[in-house]
KOLDRENTOR-5906 format. One record per residue (C-alpha): residue number from 1; residue in one letter; chain; x, y, z. Coordinates in nm, 4 decimals. Layout:
REM residues N
{node NUM A A {X Y Z}};
...
This chain:
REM residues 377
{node 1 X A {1.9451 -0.2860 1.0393}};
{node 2 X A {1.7361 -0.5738 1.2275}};
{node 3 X A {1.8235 -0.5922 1.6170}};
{node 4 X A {1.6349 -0.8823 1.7882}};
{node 5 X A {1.5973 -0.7293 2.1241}};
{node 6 X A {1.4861 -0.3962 1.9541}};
{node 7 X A {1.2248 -0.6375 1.7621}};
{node 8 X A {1.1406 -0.8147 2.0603}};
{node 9 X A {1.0627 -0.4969 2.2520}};
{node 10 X A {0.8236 -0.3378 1.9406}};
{node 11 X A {0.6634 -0.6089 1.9297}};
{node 12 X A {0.5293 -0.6297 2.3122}};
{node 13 X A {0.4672 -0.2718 2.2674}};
{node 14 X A {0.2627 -0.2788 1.9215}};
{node 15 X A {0.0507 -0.5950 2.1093}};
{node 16 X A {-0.0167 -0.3693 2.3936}};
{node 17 X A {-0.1105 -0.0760 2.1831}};
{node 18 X A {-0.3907 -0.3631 1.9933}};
{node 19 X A {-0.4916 -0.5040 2.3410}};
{node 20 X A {-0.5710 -0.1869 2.4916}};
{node 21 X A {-0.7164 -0.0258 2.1705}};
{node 22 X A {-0.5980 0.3518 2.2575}};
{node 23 X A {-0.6872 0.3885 1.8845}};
{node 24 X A {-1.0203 0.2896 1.8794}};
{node 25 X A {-1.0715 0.5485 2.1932}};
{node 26 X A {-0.9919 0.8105 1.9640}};
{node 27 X A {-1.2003 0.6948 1.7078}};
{node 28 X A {-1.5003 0.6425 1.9732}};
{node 29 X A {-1.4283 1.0439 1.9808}};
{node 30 X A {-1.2714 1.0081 2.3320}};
{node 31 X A {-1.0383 1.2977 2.4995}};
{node 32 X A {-1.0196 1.4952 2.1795}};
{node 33 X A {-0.8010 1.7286 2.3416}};
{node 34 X A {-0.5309 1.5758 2.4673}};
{node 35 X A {-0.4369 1.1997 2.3367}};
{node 36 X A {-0.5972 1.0152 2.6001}};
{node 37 X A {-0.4022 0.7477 2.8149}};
{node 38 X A {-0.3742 0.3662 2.7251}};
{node 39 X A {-0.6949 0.2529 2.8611}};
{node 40 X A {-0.8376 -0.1111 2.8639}};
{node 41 X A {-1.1737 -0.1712 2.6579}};
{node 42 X A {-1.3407 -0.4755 2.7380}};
{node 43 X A {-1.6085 -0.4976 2.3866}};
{node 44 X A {-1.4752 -0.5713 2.0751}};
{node 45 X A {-1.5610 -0.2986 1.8683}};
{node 46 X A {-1.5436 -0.3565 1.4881}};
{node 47 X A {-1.5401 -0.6450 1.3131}};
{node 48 X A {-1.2373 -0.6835 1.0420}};
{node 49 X A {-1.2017 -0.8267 0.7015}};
{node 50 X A {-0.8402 -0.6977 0.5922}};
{node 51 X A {-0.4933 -0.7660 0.8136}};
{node 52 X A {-0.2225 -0.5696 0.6833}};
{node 53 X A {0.1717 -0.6105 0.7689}};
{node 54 X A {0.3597 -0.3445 0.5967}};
{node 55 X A {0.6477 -0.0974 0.6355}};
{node 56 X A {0.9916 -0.1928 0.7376}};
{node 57 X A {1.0028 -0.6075 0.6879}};
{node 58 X A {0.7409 -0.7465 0.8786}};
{node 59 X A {0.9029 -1.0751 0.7488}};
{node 60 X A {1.1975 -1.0732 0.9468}};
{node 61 X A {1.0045 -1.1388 1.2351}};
{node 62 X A {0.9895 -1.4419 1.3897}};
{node 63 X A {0.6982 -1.6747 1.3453}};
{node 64 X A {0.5904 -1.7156 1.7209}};
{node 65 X A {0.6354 -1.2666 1.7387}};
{node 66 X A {0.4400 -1.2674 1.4509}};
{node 67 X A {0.1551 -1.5109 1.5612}};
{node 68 X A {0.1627 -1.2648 1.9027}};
{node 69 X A {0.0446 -1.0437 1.6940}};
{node 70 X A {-0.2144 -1.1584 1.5163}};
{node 71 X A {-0.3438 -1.3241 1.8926}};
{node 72 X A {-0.4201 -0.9630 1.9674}};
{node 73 X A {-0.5643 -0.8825 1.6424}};
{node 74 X A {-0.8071 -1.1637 1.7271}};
{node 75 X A {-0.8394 -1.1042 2.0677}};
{node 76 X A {-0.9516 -0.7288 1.9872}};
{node 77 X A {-1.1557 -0.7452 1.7122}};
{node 78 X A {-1.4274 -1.0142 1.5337}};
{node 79 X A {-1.1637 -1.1044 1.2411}};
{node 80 X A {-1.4110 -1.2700 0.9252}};
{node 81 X A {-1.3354 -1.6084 0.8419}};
{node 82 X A {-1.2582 -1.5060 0.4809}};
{node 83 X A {-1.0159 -1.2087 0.5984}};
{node 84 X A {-0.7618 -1.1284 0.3486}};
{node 85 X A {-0.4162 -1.1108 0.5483}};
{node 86 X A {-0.1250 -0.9797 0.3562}};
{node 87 X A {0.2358 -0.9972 0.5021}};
{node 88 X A {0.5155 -0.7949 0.3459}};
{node 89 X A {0.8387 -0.9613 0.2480}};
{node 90 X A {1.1413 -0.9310 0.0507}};
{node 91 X A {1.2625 -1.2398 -0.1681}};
{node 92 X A {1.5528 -1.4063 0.0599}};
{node 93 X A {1.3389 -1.3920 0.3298}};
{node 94 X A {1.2832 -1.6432 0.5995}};
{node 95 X A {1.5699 -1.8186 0.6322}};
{node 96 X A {1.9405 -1.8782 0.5146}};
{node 97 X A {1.8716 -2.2085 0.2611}};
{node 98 X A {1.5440 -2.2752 0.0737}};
{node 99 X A {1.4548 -2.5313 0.3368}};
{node 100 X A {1.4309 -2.2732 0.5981}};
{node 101 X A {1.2099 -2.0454 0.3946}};
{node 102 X A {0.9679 -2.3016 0.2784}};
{node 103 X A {0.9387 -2.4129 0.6099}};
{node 104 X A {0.8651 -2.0711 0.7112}};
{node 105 X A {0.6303 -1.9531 0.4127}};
{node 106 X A {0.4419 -2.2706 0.5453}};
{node 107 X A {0.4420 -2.1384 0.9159}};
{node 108 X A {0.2640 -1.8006 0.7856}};
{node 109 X A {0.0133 -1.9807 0.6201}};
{node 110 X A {-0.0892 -2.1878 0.9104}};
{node 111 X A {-0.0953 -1.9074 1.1063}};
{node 112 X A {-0.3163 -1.7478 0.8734}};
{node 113 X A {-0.1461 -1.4788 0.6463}};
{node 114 X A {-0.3225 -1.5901 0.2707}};
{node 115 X A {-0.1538 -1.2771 0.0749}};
{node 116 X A {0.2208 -1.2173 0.0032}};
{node 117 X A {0.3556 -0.8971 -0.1513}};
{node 118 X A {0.7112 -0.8422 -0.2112}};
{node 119 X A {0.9443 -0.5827 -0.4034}};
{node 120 X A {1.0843 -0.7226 -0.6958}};
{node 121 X A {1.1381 -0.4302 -0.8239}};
{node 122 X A {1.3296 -0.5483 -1.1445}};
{node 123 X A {1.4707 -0.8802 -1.2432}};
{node 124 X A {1.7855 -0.6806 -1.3954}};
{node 125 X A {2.0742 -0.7531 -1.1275}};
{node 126 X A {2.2410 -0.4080 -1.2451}};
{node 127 X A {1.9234 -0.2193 -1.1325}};
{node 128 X A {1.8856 -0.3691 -0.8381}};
{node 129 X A {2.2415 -0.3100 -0.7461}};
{node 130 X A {2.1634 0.0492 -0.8136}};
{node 131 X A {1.9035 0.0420 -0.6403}};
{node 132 X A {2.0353 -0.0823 -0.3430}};
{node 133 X A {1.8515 -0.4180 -0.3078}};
{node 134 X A {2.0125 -0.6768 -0.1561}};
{node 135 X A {1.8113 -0.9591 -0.3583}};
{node 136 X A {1.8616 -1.0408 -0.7047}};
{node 137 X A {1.6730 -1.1640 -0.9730}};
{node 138 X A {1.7251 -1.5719 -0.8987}};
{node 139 X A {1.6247 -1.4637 -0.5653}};
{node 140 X A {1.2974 -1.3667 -0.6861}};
{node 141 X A {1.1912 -1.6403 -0.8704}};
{node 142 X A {1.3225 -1.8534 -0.5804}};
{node 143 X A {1.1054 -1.6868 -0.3289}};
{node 144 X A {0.7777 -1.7182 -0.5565}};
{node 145 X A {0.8303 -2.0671 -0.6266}};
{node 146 X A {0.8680 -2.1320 -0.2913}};
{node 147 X A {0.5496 -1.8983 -0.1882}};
{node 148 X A {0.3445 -2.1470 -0.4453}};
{node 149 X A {0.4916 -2.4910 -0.2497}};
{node 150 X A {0.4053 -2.3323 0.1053}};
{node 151 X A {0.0084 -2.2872 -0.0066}};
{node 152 X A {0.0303 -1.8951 -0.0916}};
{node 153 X A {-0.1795 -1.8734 -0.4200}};
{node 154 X A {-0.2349 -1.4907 -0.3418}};
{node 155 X A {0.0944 -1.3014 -0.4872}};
{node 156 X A {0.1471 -0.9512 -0.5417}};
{node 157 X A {0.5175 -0.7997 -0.7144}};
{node 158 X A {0.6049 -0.4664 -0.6871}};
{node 159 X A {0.8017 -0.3590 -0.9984}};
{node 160 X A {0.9366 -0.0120 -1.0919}};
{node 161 X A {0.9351 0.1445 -1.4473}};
{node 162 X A {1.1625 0.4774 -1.5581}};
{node 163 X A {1.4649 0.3512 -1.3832}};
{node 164 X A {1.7771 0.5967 -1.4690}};
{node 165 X A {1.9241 0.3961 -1.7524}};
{node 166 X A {1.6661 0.1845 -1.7926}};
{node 167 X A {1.5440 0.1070 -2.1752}};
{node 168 X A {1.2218 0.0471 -2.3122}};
{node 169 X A {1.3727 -0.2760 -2.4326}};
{node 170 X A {1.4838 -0.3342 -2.0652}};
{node 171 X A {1.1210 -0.3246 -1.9126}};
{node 172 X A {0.9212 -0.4311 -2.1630}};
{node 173 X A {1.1763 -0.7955 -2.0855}};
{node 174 X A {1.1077 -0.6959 -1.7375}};
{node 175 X A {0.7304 -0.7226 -1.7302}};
{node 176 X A {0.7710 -1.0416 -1.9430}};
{node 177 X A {0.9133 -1.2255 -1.7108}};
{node 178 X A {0.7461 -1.1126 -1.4408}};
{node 179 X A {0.3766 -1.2372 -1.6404}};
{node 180 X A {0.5541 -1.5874 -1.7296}};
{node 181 X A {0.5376 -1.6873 -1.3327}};
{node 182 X A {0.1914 -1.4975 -1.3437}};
{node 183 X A {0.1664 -1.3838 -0.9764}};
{node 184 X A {-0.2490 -1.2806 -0.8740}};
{node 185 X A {-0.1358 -0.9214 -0.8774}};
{node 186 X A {0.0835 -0.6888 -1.0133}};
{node 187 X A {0.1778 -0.3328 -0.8594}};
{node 188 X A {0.3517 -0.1610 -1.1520}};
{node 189 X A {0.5193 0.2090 -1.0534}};
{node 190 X A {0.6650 0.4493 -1.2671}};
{node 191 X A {0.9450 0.5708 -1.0590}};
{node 192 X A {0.9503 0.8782 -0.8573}};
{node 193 X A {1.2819 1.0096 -0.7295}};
{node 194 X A {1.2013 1.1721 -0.3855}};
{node 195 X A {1.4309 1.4280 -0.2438}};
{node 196 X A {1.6696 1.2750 0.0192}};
{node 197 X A {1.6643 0.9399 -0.1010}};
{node 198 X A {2.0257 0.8264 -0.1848}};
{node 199 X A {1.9202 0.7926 -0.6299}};
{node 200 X A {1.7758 1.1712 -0.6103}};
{node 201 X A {2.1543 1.2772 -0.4416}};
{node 202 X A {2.2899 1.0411 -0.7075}};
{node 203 X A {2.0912 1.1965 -1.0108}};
{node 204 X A {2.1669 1.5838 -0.8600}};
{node 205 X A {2.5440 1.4628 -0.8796}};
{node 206 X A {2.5398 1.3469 -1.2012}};
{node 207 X A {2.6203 0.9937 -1.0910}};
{node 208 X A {2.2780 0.8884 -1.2759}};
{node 209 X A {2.0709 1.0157 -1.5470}};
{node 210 X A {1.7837 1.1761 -1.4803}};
{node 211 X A {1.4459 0.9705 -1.5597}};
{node 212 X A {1.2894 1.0469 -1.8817}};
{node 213 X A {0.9246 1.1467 -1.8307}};
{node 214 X A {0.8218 1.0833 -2.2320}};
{node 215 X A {0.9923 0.7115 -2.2086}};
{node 216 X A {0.8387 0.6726 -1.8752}};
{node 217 X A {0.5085 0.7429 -2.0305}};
{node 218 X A {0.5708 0.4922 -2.2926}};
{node 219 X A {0.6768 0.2302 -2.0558}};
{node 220 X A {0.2983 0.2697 -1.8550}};
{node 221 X A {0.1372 0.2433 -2.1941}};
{node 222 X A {0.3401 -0.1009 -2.2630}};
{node 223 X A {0.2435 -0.2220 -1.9472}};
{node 224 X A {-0.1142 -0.1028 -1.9587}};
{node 225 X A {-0.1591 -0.3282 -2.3022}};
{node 226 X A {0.0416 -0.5691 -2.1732}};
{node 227 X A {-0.0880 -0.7052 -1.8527}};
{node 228 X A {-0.4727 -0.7019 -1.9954}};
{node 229 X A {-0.3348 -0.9025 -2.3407}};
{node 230 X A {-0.2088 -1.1332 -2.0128}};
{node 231 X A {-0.6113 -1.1259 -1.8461}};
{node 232 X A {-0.5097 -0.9111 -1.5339}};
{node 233 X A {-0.7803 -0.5921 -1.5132}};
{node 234 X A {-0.6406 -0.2760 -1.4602}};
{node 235 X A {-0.8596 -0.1920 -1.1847}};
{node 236 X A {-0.6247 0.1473 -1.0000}};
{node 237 X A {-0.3624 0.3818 -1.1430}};
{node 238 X A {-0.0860 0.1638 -1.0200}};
{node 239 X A {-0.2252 -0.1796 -0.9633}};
{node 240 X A {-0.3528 -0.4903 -1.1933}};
{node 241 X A {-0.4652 -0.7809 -1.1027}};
{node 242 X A {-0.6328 -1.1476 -1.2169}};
{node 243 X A {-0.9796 -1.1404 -1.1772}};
{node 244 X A {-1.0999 -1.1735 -0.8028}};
{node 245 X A {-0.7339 -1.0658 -0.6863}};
{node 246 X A {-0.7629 -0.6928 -0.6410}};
{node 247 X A {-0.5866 -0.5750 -0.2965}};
{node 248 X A {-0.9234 -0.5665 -0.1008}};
{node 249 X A {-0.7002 -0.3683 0.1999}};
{node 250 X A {-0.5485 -0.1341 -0.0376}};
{node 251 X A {-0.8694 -0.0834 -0.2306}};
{node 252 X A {-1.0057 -0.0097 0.1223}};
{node 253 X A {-0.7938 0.3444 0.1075}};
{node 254 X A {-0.9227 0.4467 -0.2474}};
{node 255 X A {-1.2474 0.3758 -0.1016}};
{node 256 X A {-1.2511 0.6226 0.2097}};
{node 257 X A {-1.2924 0.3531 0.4262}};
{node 258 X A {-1.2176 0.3518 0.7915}};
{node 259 X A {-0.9238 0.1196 0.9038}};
{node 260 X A {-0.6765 0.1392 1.2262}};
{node 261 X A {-0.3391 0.1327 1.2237}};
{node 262 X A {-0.0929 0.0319 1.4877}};
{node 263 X A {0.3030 0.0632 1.5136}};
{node 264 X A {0.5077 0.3850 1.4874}};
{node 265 X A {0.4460 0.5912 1.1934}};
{node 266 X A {0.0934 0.4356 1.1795}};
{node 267 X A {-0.2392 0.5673 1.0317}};
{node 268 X A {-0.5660 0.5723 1.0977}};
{node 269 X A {-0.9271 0.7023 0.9644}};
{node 270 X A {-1.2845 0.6776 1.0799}};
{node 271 X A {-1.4037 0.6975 0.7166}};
{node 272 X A {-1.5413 1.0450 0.8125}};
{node 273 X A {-1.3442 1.3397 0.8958}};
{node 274 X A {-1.1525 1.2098 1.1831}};
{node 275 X A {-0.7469 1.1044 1.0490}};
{node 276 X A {-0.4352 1.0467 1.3127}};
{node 277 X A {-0.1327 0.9507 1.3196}};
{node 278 X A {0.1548 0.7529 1.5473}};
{node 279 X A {0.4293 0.9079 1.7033}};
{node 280 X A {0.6963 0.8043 1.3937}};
{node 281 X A {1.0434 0.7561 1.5883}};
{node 282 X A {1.0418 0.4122 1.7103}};
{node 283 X A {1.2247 0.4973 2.0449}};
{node 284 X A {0.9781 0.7687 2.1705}};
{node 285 X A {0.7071 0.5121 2.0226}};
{node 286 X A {0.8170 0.2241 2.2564}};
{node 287 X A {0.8571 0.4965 2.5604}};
{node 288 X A {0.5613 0.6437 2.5025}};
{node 289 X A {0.3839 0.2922 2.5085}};
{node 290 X A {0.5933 0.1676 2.8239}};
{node 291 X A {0.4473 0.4870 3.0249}};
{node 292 X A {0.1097 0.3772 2.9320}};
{node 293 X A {0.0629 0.6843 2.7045}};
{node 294 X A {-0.1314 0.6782 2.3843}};
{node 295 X A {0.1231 0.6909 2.0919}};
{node 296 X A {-0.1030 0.8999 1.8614}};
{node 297 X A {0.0650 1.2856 1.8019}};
{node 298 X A {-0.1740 1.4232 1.5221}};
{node 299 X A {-0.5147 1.4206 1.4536}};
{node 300 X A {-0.6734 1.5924 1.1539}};
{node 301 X A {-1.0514 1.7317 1.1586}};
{node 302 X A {-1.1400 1.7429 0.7709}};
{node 303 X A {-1.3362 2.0054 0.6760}};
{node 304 X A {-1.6277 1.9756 0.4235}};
{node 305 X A {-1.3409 2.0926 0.1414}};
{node 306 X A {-1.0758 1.8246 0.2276}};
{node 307 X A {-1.3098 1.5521 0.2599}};
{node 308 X A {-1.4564 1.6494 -0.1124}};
{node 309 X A {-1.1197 1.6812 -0.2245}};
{node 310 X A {-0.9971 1.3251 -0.0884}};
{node 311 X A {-1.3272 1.2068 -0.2685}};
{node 312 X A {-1.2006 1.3319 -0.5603}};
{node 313 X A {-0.8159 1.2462 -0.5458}};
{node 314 X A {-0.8812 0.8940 -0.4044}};
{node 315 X A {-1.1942 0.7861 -0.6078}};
{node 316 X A {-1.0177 0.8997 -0.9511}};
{node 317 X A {-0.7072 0.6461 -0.8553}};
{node 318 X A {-0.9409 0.3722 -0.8975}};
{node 319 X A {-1.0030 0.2990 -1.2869}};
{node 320 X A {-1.3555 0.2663 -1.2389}};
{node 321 X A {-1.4228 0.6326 -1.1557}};
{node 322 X A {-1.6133 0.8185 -0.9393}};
{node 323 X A {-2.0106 0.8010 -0.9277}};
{node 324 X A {-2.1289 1.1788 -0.9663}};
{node 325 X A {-2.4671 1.0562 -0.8346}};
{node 326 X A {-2.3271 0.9520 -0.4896}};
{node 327 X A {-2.0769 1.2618 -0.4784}};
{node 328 X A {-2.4087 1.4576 -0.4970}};
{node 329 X A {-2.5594 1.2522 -0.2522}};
{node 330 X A {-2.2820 1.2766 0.0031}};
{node 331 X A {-2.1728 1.6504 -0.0427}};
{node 332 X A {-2.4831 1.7792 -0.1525}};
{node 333 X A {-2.3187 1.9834 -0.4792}};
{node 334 X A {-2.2954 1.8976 -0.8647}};
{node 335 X A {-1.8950 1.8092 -0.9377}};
{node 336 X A {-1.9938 1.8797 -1.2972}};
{node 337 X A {-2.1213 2.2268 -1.2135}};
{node 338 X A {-1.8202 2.2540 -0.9574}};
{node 339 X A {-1.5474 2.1788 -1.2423}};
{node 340 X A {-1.7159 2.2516 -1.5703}};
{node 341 X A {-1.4398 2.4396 -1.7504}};
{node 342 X A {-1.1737 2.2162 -1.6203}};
{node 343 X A {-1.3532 1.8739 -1.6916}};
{node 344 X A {-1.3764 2.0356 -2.0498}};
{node 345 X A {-0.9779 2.0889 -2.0368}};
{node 346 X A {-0.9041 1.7915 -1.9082}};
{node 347 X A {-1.1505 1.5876 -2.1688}};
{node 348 X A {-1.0206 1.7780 -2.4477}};
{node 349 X A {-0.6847 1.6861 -2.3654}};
{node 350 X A {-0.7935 1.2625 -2.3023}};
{node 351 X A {-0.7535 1.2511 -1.9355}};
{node 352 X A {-1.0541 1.1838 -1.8422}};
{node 353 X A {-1.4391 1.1015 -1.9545}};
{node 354 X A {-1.7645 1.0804 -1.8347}};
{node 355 X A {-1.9506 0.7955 -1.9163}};
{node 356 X A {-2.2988 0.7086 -1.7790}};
{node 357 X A {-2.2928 0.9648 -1.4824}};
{node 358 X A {-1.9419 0.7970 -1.3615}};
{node 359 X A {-1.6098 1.0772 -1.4014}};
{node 360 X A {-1.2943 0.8230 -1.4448}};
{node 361 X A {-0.9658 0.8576 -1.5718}};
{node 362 X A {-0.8106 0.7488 -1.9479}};
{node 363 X A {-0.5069 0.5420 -1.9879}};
{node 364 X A {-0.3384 0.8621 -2.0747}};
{node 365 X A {-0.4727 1.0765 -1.7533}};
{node 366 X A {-0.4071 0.7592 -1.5237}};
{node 367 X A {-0.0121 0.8615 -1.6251}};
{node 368 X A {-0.0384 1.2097 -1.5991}};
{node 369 X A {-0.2978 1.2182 -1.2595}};
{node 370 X A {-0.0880 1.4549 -1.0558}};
{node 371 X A {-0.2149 1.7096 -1.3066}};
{node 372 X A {-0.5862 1.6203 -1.2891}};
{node 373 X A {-0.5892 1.5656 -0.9523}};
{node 374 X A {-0.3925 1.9431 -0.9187}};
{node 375 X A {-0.7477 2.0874 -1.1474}};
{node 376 X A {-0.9793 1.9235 -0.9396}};
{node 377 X A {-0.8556 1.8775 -0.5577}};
């Protein structure tokens, strides 16, 4: 539930965890004993191409917290002129009639933000009532069009396939309608009922069916022909886009590049070996940041076997593959050598390939990745 003056306090405290930069001293390889203090830095120390508002509803913010914000971003780091900033939303938000929320949608772009992403999830009202949304589908057509008149022409939908119930008929109308208003990108998930979520105590009551892996596997393969029949490249397990629209932040995490994160809950990686992690309650966040303590409560050393493995698990997620040339090049070992009864298994069965030096996925293996990822991680 939003509470302004719970907003209004995160949102001094996540501008004084930017200003002071008490991640980049960890990064720097500062106090790696205990989390250092919040210390002022007075260089800027990395220049950024990617601004990313996620988790919770970034959108509910107000315009003026939100341009706080992104004053510290600036005021921290070298931002690039062409930086792709991406703001989270749901449809319905910013504002109670369409006037409000164009006028809005126009405040974020003139403050900068050139990407939208929002959960659409389905356009079938019954699904989204089961799924608890609070949107439905008029709402999301209502929000894009809206996005389009306020200057976004950067879109992403998040839609979810292998509802409980759901038909192949059902998404394949779905994914129709969400190619007829032809956002720039398209995440498409095949669901995945995690334990504690409200559906998973649903399905373990019998209130729901249980998802059906074989029709869920169907529904990808629709989806896979489908979007490239529409001219959007399937370029990670998950994600398609129109050309020149992949998510350059996400593709950042796939990459094993370093980015910073800042809020509770917030990650961050060096694009080494170094990982850590925010304090996650969002009280003890905000006290920890009014005592001028450094928020961060876990850092991870990889070894020379996790970082191999995260090569492996994150460079197979992105349909291009994984170069075996630069794998030997950065680990100094043959992946081919490493894996050569289980690359034959996992050929044999169409999960994979090697093509040209370059170990990527199939269609089939970019559904069933948890397994190849299990053989080779």
């Amino acid at each position: 539930m939003y509470e302004g003056h719970v907003a209004d306090r995160y949102v001094r405290a996540l501008v004084k965890e930017i200003s002071v930069g008490a991640a980049l001293v960890v990064a720097r390889g500062i106090g790696q004993g205990q989390a250092p203090p919040l210390q002022n830095e007075t260089e800027i120390l990395e220049t950024v191409d990617t601004i990313y508002f996620g988790g919770g509803t970034p959108s509910l913010l107000s315009t003026e917290q939100i341009a706080s914000i992104l004053k510290a971003v600036h005021d921290r780091f070298i931002v690039a002129e062409a930086a792709e900033i991406t703001l989270e939303i749901n449809p319905g938000d910013g504002g109670e009639t369409a006037d409000d929320r164009r006028k809005t949608m126009r405040e974020w772009r003139r403050l900068g933000i050139n990407r939208a992403s929002f959960g659409a999830q389905t356009f079938n009202d019954r699904e989204l009532k089961m799924l608890g949304r609070t949107h439905d589908a008029a709402d999301i057509r209502t929000t894009f069009q809206l996005l389009r008149e306020a200057g976004f022409d950067n879109v992403n939908f998040d839609l979810i396939a292998g509802l409980p119930g759901q038909t192949i008929e059902g998404w394949k109308t779905n994914l129709e309608q969400a190619l007829q208003l032809r956002p720039e990108h398209l995440s498409l998930y095949v669901l995945d009922v995690h334990q504690g979520t409200p559906l998973h105590d649903q399905i373990k009551r019998g209130m729901r069916p249980k998802p059906d892996d074989d029709l869920a596997g169907e529904m990808y393969a629709f989806m896979i022909e489908k979007t490239a029949a529409a001219g959007y490249e399937h370029y990670e397990i998950s994600n398609f886009c129109l050309p020149g629209f992949a998510s350059r932040h996400n593709r950042k995490y796939w990459s094993g590049k370093p980015y910073y994160g800042f809020g509770n809950s917030a990650h961050s990686y060096d694009g080494a070996r170094q990982r850590w992690a925010n304090q996650r309650d969002v009280t003890k966040y905000l006290d920890m940041i009014d005592r001028g303590e450094s928020p961060i409560v876990e850092r991870t050393e990889l070894s020379e076997e996790d970082a191999q493995s995260e090569a492996i698990f994150l460079g197979l997620r992105l349909m291009k593959g994984i170069s075996l040339q630069d794998y030997r090049a950065r680990f100094g070992r043959d992946l081919r050598a490493e894996f050569n009864g289980e690359l034959d298994r996992l050929s044999d069965a169409g999960l994979i390939e090697i093509d040209s030096d370059v170990l990527k996925l199939t269609s089939r293996g970019a559904l069933l990745s948890n397994e190849v990822f299990a053989a080779l991680a």
